[in-house]
RODO-2510 file (C-alpha; in nm, 4 decimals, decimal comma):
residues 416
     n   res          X          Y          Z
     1     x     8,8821   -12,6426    10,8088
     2     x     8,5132   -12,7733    10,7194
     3     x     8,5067   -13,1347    10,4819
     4     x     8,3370   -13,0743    10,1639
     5     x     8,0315   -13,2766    10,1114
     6     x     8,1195   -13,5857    10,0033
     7     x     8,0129   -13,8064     9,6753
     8     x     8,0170   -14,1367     9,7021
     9     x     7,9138   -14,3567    10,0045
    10     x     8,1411   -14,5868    10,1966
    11     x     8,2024   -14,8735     9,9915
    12     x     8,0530   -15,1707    10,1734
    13     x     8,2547   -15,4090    10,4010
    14     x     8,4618   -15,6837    10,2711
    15     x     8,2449   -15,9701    10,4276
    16     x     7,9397   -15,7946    10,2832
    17     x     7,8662   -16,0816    10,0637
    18     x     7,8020   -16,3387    10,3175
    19     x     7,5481   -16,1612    10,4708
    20     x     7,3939   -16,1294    10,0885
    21     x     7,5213   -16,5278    10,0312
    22     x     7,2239   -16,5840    10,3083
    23     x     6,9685   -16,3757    10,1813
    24     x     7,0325   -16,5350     9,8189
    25     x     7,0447   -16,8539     9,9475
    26     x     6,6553   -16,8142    10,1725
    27     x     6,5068   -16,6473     9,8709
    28     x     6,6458   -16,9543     9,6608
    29     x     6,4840   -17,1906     9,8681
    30     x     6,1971   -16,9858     9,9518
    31     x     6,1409   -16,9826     9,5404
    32     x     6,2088   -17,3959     9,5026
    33     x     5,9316   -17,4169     9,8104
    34     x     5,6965   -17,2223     9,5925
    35     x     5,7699   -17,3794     9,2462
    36     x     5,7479   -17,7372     9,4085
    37     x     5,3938   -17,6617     9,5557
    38     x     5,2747   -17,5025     9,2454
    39     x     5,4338   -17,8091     9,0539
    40     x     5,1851   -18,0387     9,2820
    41     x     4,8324   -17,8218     9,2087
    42     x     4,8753   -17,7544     8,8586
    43     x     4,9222   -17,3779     8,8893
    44     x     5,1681   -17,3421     8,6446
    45     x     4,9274   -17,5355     8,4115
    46     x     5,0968   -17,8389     8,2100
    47     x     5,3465   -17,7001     7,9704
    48     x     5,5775   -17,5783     8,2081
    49     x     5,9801   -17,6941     8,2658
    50     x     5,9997   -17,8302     8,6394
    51     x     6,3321   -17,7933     8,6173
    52     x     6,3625   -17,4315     8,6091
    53     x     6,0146   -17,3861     8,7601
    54     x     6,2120   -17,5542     9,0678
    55     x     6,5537   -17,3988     9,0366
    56     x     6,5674   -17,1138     8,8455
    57     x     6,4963   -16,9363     9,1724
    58     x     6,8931   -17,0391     9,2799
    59     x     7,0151   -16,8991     8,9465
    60     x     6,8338   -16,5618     8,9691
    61     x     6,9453   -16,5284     9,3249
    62     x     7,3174   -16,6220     9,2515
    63     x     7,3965   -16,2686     9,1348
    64     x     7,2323   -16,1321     9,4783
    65     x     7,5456   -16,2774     9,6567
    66     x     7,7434   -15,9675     9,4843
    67     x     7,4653   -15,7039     9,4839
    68     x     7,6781   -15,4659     9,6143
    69     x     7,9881   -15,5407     9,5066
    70     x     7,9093   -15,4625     9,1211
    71     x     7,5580   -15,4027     9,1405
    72     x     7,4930   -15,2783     8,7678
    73     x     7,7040   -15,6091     8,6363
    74     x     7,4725   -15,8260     8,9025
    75     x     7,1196   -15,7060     8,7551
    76     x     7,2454   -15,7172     8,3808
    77     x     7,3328   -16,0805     8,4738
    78     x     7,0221   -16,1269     8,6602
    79     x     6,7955   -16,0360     8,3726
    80     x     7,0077   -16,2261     8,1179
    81     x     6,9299   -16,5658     8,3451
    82     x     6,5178   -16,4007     8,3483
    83     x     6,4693   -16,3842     8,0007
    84     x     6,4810   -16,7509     7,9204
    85     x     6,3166   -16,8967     8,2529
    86     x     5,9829   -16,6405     8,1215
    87     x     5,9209   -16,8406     7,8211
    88     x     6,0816   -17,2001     8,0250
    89     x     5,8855   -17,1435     8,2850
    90     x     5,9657   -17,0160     8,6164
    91     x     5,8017   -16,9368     9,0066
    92     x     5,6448   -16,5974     8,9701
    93     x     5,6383   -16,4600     9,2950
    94     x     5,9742   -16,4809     9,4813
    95     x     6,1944   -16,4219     9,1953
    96     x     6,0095   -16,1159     9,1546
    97     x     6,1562   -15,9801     9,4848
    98     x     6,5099   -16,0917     9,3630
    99     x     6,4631   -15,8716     9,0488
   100     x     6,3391   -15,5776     9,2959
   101     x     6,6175   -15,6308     9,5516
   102     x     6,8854   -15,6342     9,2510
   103     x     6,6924   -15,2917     9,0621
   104     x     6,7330   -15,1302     9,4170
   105     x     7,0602   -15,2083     9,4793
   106     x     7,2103   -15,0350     9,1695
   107     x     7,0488   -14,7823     9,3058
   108     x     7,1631   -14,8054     9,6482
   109     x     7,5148   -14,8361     9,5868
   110     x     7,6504   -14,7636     9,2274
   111     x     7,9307   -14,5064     9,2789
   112     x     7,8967   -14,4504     8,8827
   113     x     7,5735   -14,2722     8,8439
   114     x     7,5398   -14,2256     8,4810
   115     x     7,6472   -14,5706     8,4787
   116     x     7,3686   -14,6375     8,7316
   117     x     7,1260   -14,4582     8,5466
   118     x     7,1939   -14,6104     8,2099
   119     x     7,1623   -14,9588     8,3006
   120     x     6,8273   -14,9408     8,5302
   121     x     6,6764   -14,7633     8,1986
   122     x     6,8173   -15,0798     7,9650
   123     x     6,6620   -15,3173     8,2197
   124     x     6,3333   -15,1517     8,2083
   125     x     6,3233   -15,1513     7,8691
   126     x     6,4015   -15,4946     7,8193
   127     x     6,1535   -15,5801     8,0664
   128     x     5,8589   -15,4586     7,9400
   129     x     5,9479   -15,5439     7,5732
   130     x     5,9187   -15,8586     7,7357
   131     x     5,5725   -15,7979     7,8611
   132     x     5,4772   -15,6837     7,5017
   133     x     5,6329   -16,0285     7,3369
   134     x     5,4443   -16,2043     7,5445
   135     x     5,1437   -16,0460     7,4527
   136     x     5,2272   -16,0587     7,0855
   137     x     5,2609   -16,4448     7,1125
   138     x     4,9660   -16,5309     7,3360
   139     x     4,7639   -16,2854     7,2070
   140     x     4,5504   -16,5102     7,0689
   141     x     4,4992   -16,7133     7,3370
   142     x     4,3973   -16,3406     7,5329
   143     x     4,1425   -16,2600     7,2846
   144     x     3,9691   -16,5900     7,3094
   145     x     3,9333   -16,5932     7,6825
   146     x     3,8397   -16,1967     7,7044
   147     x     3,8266   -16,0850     7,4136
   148     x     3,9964   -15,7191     7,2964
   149     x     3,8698   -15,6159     7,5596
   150     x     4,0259   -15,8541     7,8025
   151     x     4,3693   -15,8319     7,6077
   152     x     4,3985   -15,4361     7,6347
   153     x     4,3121   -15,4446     8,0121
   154     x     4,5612   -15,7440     8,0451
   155     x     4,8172   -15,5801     7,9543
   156     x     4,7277   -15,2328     8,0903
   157     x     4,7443   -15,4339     8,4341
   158     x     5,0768   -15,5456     8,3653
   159     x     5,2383   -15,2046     8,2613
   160     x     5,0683   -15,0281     8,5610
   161     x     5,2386   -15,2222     8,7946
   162     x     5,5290   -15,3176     8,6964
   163     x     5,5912   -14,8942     8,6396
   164     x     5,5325   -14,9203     9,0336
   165     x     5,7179   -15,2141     9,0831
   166     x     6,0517   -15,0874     8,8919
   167     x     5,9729   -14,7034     8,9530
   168     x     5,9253   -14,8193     9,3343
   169     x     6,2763   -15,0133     9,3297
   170     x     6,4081   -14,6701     9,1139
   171     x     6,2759   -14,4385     9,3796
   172     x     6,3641   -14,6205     9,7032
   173     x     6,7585   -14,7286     9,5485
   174     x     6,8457   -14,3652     9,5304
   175     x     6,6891   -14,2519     9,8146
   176     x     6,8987   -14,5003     9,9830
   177     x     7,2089   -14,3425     9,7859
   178     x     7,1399   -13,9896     9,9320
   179     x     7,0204   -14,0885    10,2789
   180     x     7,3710   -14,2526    10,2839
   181     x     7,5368   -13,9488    10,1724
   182     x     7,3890   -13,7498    10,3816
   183     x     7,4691   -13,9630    10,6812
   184     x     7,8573   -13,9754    10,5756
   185     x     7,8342   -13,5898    10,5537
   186     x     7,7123   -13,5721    10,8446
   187     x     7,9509   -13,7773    11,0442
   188     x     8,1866   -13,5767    10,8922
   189     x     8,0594   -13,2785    11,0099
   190     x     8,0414   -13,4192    11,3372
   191     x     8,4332   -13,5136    11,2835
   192     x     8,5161   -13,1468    11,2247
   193     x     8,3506   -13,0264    11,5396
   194     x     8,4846   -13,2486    11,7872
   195     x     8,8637   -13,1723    11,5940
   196     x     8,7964   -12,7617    11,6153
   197     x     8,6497   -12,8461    11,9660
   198     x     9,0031   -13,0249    12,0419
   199     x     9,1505   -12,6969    11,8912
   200     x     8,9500   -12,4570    12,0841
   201     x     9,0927   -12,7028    12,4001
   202     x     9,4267   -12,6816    12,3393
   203     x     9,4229   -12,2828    12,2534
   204     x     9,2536   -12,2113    12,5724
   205     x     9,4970   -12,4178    12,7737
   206     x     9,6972   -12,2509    12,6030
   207     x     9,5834   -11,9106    12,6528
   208     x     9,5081   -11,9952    13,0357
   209     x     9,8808   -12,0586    13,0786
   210     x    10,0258   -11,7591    12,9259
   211     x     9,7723   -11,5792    13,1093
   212     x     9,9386   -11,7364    13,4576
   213     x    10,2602   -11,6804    13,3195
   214     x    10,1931   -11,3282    13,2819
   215     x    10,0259   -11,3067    13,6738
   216     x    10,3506   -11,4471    13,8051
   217     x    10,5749   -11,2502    13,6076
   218     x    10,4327   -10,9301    13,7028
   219     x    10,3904   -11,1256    14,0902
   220     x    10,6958   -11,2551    14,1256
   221     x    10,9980   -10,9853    13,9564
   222     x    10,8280   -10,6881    14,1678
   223     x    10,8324   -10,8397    14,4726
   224     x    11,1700   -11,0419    14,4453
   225     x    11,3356   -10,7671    14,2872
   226     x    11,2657   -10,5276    14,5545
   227     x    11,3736   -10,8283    14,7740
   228     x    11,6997   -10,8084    14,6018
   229     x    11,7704   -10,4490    14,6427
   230     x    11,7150   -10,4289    15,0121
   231     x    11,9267   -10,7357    15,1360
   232     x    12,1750   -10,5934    14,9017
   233     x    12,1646   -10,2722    15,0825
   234     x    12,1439   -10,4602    15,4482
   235     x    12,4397   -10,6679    15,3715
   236     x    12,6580   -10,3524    15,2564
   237     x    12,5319   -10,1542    15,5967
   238     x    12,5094   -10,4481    15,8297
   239     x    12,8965   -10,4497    15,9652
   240     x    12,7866   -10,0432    16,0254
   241     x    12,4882    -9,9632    16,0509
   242     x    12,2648   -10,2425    16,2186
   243     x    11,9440   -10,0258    16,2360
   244     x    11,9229    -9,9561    15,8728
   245     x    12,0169   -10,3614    15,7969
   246     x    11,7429   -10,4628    15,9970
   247     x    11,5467   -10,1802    15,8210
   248     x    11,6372   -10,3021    15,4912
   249     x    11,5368   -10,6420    15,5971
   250     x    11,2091   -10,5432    15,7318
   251     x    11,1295   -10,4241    15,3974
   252     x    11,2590   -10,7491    15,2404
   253     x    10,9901   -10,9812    15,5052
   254     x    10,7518   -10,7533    15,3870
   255     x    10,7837   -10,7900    15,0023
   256     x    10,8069   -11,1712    15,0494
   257     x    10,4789   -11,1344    15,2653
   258     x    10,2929   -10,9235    15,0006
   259     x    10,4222   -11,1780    14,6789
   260     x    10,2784   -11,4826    14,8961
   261     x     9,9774   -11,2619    14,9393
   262     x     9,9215   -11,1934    14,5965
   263     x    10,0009   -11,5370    14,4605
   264     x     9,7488   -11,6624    14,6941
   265     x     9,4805   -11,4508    14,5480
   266     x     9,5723   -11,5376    14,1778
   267     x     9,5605   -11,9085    14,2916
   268     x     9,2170   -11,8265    14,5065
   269     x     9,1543   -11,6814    14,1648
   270     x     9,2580   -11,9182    13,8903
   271     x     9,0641   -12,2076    14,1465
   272     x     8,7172   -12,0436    14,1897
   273     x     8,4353   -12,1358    14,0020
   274     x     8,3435   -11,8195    13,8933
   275     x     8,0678   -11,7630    14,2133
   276     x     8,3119   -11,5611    14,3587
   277     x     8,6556   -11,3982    14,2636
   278     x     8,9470   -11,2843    14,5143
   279     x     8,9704   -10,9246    14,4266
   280     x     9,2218   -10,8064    14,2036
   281     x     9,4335   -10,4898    14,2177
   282     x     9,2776   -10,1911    14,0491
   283     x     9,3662    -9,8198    13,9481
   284     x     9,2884    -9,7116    14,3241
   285     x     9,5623    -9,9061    14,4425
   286     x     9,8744    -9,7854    14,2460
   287     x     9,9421    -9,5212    14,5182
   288     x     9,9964    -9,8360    14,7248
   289     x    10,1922    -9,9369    14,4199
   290     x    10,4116    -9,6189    14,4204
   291     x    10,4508    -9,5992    14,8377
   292     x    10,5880    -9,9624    14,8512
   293     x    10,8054    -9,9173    14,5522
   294     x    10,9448    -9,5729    14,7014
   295     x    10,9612    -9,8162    15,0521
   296     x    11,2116    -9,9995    14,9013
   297     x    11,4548    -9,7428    14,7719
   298     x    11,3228    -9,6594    14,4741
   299     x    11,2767    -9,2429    14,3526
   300     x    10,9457    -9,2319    14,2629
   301     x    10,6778    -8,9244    14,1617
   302     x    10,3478    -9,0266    14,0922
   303     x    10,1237    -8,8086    13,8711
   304     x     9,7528    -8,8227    13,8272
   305     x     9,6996    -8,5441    13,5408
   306     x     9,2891    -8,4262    13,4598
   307     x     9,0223    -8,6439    13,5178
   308     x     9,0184    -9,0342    13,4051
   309     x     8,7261    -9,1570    13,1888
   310     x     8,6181    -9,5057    13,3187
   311     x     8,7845    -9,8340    13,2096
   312     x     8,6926   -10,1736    13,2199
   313     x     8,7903   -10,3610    13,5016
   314     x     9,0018   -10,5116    13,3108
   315     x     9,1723   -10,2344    13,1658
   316     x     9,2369   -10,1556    13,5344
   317     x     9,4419   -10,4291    13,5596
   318     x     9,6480   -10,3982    13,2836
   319     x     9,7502   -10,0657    13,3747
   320     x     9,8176   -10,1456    13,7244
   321     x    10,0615   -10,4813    13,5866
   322     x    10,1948   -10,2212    13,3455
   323     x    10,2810    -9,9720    13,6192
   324     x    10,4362   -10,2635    13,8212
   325     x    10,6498   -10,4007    13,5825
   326     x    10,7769   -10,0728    13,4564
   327     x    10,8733   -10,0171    13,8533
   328     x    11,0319   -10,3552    13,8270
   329     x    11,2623   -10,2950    13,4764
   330     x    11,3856    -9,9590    13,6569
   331     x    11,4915   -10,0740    13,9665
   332     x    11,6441   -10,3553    13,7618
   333     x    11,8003   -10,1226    13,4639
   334     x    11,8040    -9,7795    13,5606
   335     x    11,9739    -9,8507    13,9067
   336     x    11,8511    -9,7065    14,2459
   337     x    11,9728    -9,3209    14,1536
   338     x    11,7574    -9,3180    13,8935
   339     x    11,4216    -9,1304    13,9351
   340     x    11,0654    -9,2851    13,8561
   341     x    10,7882    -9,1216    13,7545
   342     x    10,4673    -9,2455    13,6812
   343     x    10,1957    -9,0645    13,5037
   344     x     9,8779    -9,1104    13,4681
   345     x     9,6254    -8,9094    13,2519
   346     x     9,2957    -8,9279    13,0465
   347     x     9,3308    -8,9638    12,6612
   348     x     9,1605    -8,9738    12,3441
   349     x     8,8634    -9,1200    12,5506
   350     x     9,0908    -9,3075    12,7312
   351     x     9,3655    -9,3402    12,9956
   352     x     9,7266    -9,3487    12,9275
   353     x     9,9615    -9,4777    13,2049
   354     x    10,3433    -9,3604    13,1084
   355     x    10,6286    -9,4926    13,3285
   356     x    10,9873    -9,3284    13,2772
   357     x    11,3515    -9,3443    13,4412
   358     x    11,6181    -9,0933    13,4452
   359     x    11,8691    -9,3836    13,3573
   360     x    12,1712    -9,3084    13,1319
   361     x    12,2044    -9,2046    12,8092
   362     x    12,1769    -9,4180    12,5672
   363     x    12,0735    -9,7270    12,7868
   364     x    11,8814    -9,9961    12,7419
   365     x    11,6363   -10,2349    12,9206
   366     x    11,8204   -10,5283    12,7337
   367     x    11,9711   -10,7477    12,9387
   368     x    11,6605   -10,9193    13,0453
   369     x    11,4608   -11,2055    12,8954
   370     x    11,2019   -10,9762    12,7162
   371     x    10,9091   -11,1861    12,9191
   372     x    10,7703   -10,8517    13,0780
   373     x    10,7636   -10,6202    12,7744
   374     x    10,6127   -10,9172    12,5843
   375     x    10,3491   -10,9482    12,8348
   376     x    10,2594   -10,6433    12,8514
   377     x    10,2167   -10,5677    12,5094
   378     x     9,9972   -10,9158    12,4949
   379     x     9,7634   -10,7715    12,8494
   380     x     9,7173   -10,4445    12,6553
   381     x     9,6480   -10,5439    12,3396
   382     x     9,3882   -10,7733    12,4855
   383     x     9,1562   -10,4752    12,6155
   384     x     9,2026   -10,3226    12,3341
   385     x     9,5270   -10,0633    12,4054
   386     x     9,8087   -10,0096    12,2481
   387     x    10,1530    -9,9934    12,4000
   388     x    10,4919    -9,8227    12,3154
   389     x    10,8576    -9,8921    12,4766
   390     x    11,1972    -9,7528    12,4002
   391     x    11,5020    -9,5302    12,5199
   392     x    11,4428    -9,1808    12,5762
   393     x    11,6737    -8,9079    12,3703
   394     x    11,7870    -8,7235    12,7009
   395     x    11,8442    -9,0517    12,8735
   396     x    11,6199    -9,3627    13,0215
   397     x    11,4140    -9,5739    12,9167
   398     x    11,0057    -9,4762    12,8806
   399     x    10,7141    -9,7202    12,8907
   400     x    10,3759    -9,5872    12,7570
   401     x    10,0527    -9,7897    12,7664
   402     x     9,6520    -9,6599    12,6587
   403     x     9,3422    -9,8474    12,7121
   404     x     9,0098    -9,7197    12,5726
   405     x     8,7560    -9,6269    12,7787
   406     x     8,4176    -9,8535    12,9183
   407     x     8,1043    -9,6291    12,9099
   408     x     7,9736    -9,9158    13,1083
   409     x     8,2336    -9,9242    13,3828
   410     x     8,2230    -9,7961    13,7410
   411     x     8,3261    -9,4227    13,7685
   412     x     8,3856    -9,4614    14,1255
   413     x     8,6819    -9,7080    14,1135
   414     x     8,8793    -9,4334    13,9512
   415     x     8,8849    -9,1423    14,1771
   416     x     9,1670    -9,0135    14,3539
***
């Protein structure tokens, strides 16, 4: 599930406003530097208050220490301490940045942004009515020295830049704001990748081991059933009939020998790195299927009807599992009277693979664990197929699977 974008930035860290108690406290003395060495050459000119042309600086960079803790309650403090120290007297050039850094920072990190909004516009308006009283008082004093001339351009000078100066601290505050949104969004983003990567993880581990469930399944019950049936029959012939025990056991080496040989290629298989892949059993080999499964007792007709459109190679493989473990549940249900047959024909642009006992009527493959029908309904269903399963009405149990055909697989792998 994807975050939605989010609104407001991080809040900043509790110890924020030590690192902001240091920057107040340079630009403080940087400010009482300045005031004290335009104290000493007269800059200020004569009328001035020492006092607060030394340390007003420290009172307009007290607020800084909570910038962005309460920014819009720092800068309406900030310019409530200004106001006075204009007509008092006061350093001009550092507590300028202190005004900037507090304009920006309601910018910056105001999670109200009407609120925001509001009080930067206030500021700026009380700012340059400043500007405008000042002119109104000392206009005089302008027009003397330049002239009406000199007085417009005065004050044209100051409006110009300080609608840079605040504008500047206006544009750079939220573009702080949104940078930092962005960023969170971002990470967030970020979050929900690596979390649907995890997902992805876990479902193909999960997926991997169903899929090796399935391989063993179909591995393992052929073979050990088969195994099962002939010592069975060995130890119920052995006290009279040695030849046909050791027959029966024969056939019992040589399932155990083909399960260890086919659990060796899944595990060649499952370890290869995809360069090369032990071979896996195909529609070519189910009359090897059929012979072994007739081998061990079982009555078995095998049926190729019309010809077979080309499947996927892994279609193939389903249908060959499918084959096998419908041998398996009828030498395990139907009994060893029963007859097999297994039928295999093209349909609907496809092949259909249909495996059937002559059990009794009425019976049911139901005393097993349901691991083999499950599986196979999961194997078909993965290429596509469809699969059906249920008691026949004269008696037996049917198993029906269809896979669509490949236009792109090999035609050859399908002949008889």
């Amino acid at each position: 599930m994807t975050s939605e974008a989010p609104t407001n930035r991080t809040p900043p860290p509790r110890n924020a406003w030590k690192t902001d108690g240091l920057l107040a406290l340079g630009l403080g003395v940087a400010s009482l530097l300045i005031g004290w060495l335009a104290l000493l050459t007269g800059t200020f000119g004569a009328d001035v208050n020492s006092w607060t042309a030394l340390f007003g600086g420290f009172a307009m960079a007290a607020p800084l220490v909570l910038r962005r803790r309460w920014p819009s309650a720092m800068l309406i403090l900030q310019t409530l301490i200004y106001m006075p120290l204009v007509w008092l007297g006061w350093e001009i050039y550092v507590i300028q940045i202190m005004i900037f850094l507090s304009f920006y920072s309601v910018g910056a990190w105001d999670a109200n942004r009407k609120r925001a909004f509001w009080t930067r516009l206030v500021v700026i308006i009380i700012m340059f009515g400043s500007i405008a009283a000042t002119f109104i008082v000392y206009g005089g004093l302008y027009i003397e020295l330049g002239g009406v001339t000199g007085l417009i351009a005065t004050l044209a000078i100051q409006y110009v830049v300080n609608i840079g100066y605040f504008g500047g601290a206006w544009f750079f505050g939220n573009r702080a704001w949104n940078s930092a949104l962005e960023r969170e969004a971002l990470e967030r983003a970020h979050e929900d990748i690596r979390g649907q990567q995890a997902i992805i993880a876990d479902q193909a581990v999960d997926l991997e081991r169903i899929r090796i469930a399935r391989e063993l399944h179909d591995v393992v019950a052929h073979h050990v059933s088969a195994m099962g049936v002939q010592a069975g029959a060995a130890r119920r012939v052995m006290s009279r009939d040695a030849e046909q025990a050791e027959q029966s056991l024969r056939l019992v080496e040589s399932s155990a020998r083909e399960a260890i040989d086919e659990l060796r290629a899944m595990v060649t298989t499952l370890r290869s790195d995809g360069s090369t892949n032990a071979p896996l059993p195909t529609l070519a080999e189910l009359d090897a299927l059929i012979d072994h499964a007739a081998q061990n007792g079982q009555r078995v007709t095998f049926e190729r009807i019309a010809d077979l459109p080309p499947v996927s190679p892994a279609a193939e493989l389903t249908l060959y599992r499918v084959a096998q473990e419908g041998l398996t549940n009828a030498r395990k249900h139907a009994g060893d009277r029963a007859t097999v047959i297994v039928r295999l024909r093209g349909v609907e642009d496809g092949i259909e693979l249909e495996v059937s006992d002559s059990g009794r009527a009425g019976m049911q493959h139901s005393n097993g664990t349901g691991h083999g029908l499950v599986g196979m309904r999961e194997r078909v269903q993965a290429v596509g197929g469809r699969l059906e399963h249920g008691p026949k009405s004269g008696g037996g149990w049917m198993v029906r699977a269809w896979v669509p055909g490949s236009p792109h697989a090999e035609h050859g792998r399908l002949e008889s």
